[in-house]
N, CA, C and O of each residue as an XYZ file, in Angstrom:
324
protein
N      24.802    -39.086     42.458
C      23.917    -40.215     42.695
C      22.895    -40.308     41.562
O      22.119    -39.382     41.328
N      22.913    -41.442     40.867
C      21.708    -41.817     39.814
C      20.372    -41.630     40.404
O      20.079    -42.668     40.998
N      19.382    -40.702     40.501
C      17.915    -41.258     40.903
C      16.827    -41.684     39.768
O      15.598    -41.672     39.832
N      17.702    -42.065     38.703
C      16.723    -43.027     37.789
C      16.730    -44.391     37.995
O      15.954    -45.100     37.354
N      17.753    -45.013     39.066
C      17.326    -46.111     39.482
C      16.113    -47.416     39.424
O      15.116    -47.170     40.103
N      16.108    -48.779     38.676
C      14.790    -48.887     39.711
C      15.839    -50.318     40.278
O      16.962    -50.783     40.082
N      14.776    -50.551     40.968
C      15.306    -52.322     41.637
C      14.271    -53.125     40.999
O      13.092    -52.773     40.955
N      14.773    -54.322     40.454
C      14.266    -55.293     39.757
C      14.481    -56.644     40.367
O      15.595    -57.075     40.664
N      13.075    -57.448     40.579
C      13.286    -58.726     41.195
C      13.088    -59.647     39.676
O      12.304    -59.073     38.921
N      13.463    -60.510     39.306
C      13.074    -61.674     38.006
C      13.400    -62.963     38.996
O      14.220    -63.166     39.891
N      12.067    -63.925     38.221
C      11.902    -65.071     38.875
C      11.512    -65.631     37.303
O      11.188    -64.812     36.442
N      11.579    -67.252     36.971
C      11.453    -67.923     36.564
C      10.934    -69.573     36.789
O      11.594    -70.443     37.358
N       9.762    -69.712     36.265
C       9.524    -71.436     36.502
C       8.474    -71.671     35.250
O       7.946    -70.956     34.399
N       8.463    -73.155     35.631
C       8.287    -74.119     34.080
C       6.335    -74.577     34.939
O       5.963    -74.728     36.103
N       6.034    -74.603     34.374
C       4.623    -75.478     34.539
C       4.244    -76.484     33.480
O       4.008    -76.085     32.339
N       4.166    -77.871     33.812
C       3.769    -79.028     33.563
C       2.221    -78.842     32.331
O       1.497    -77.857     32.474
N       2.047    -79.430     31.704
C       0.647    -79.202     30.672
C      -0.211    -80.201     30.478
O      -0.960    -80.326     29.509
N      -0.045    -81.355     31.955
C      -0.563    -82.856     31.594
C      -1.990    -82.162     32.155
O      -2.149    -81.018     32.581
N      -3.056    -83.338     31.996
C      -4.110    -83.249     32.285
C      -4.441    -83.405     34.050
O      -3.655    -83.885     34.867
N      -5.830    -82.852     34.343
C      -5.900    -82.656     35.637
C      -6.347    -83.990     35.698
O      -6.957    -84.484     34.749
N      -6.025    -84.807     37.035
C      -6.947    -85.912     37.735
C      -7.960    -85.904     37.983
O      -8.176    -85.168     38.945
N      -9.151    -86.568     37.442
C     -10.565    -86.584     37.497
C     -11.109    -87.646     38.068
O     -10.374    -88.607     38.297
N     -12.405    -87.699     38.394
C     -12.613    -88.770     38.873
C     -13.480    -89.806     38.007
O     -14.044    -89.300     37.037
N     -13.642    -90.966     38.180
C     -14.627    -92.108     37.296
C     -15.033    -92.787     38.397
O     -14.857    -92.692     39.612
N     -15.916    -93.850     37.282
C     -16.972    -94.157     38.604
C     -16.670    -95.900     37.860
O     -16.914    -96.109     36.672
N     -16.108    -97.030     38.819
C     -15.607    -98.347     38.398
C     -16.467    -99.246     39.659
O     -16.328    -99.160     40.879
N     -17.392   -100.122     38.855
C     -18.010   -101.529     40.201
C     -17.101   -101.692     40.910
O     -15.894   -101.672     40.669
N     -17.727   -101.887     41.956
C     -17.147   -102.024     43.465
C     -15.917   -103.649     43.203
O     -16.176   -104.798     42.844
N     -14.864   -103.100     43.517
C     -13.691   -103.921     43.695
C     -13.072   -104.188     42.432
O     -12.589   -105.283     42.142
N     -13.089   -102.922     41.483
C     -13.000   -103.490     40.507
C     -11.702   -101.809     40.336
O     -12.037   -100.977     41.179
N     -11.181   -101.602     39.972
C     -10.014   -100.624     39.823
C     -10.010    -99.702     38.641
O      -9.372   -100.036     37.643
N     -10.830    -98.289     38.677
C     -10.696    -97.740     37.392
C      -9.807    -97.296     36.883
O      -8.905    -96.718     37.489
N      -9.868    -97.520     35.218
C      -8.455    -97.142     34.663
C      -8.514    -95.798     33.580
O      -8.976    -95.722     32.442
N      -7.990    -95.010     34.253
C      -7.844    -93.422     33.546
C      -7.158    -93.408     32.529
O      -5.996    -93.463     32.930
N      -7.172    -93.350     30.960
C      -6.383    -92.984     30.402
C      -6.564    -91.687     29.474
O      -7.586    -91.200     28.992
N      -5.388    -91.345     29.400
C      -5.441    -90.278     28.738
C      -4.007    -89.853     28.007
O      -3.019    -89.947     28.736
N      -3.774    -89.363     26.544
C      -2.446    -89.201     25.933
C      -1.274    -88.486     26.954
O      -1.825    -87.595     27.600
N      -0.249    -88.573     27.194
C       0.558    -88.171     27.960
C       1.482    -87.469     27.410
O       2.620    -87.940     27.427
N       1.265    -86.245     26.818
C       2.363    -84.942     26.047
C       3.020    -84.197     27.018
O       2.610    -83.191     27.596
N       4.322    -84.914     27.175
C       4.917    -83.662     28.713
C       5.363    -82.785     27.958
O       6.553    -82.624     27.688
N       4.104    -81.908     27.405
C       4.418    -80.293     27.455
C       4.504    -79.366     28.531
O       3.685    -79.171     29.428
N       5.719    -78.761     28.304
C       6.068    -77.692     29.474
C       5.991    -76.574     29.145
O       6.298    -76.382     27.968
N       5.613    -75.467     29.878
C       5.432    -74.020     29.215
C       6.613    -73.192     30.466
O       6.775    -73.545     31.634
N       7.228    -72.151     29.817
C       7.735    -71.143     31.019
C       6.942    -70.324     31.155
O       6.055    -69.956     30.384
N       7.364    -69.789     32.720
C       7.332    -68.122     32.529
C       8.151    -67.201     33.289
O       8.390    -67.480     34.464
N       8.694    -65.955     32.686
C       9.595    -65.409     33.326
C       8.591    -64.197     33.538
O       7.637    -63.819     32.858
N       9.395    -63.503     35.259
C       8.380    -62.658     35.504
C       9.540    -61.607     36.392
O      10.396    -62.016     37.177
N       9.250    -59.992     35.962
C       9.931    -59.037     36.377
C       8.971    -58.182     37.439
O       7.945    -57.688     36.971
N       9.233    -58.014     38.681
C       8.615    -56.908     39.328
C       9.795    -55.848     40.003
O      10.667    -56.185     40.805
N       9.574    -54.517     39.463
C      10.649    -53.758     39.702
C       9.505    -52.348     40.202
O       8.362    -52.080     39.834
N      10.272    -51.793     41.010
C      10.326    -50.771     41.889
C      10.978    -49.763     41.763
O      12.121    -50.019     41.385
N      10.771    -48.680     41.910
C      11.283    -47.614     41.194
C      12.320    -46.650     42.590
O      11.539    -46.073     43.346
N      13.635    -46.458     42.933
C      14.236    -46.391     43.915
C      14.109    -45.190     44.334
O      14.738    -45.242     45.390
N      13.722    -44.128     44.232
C      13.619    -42.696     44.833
C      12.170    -42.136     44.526
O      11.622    -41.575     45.475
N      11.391    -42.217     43.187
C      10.066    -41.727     43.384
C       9.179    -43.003     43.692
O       9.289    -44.038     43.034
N       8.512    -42.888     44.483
C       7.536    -44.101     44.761
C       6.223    -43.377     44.231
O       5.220    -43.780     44.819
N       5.995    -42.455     43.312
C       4.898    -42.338     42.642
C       4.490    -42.507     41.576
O       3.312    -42.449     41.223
N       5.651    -42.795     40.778
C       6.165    -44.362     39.633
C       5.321    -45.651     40.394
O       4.736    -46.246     39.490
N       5.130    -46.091     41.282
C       4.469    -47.439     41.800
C       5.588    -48.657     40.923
O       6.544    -48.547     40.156
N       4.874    -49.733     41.510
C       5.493    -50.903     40.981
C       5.002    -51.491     39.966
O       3.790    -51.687     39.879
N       6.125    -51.982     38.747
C       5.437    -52.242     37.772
C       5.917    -54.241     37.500
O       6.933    -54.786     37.931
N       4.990    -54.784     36.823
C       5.176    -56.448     36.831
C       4.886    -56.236     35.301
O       4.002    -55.641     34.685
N       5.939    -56.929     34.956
C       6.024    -57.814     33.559
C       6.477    -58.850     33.553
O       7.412    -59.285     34.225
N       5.545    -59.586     32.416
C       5.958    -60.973     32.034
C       6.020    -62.159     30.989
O       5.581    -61.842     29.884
N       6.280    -62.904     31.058
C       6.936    -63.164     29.744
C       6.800    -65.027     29.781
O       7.454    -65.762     30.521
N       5.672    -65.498     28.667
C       5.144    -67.293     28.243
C       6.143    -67.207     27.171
O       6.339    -66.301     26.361
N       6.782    -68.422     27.343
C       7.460    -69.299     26.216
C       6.776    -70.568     26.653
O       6.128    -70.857     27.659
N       7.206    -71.376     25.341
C       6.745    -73.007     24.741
C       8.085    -73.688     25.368
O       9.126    -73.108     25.058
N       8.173    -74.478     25.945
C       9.407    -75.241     26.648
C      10.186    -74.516     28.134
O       9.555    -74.231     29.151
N      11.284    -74.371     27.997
C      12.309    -74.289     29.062
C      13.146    -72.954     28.448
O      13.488    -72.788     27.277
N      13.422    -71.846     29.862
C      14.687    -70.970     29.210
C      15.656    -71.203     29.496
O      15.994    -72.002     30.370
N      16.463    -70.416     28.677
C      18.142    -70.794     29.205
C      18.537    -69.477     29.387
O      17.708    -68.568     29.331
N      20.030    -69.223     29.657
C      20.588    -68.342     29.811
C      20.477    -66.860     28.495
O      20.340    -65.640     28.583
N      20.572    -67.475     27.799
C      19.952    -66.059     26.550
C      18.733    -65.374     26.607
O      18.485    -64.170     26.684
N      17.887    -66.546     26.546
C      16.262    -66.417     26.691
C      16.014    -65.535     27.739
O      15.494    -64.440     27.522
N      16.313    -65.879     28.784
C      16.389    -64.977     30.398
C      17.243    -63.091     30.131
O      16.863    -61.948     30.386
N      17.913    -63.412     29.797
C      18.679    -62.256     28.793
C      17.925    -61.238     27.969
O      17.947    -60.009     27.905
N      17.264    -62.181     27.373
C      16.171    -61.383     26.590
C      14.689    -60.781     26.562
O      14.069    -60.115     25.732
N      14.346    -61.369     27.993
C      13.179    -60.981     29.129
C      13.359    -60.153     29.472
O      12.303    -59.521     29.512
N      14.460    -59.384     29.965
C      15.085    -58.477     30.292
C      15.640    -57.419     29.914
O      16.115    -56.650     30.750
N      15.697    -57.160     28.597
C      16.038    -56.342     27.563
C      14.567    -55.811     27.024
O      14.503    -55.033     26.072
């Protein structure tokens, strides 16, 4: 039996980079108009929390991992390595 084991969970998601909704202040009946440049920049992040399968005095360890855009199948590959 291996007891160098660990168990590894990886999760992945994208977060949006537009601006937050604020508020303005427009005369009554009159409709304010928010503008602001619209760059749909997306950022990732991939994230490892692994557990160590026979000593639990190793504890649990989290790593993680910002890219500029979207991963794919390599990228994810390489979070992991």
């Amino acid at each position: 039996m291996n007891t160098r084991a660990w168990i590894v969970f990886l999760d992945e998601s994208d977060v949006s980079l537009l601006p937050q909704v604020r508020r303005t202040y427009a005369p009554r009946g009159r409709t304010p108009l928010l503008r602001h440049r619209l760059n749909w920049k997306r950022a990732s992040m991939a994230a490892a929390l692994g557990y160590h399968a026979t000593d639990p005095e190793r504890g649990p360890r989290l790593c993680f991992h910002l890219k500029p855009g979207s991963y794919d199948t390599p990228g994810l590959i390489e979070v992991l390595e």
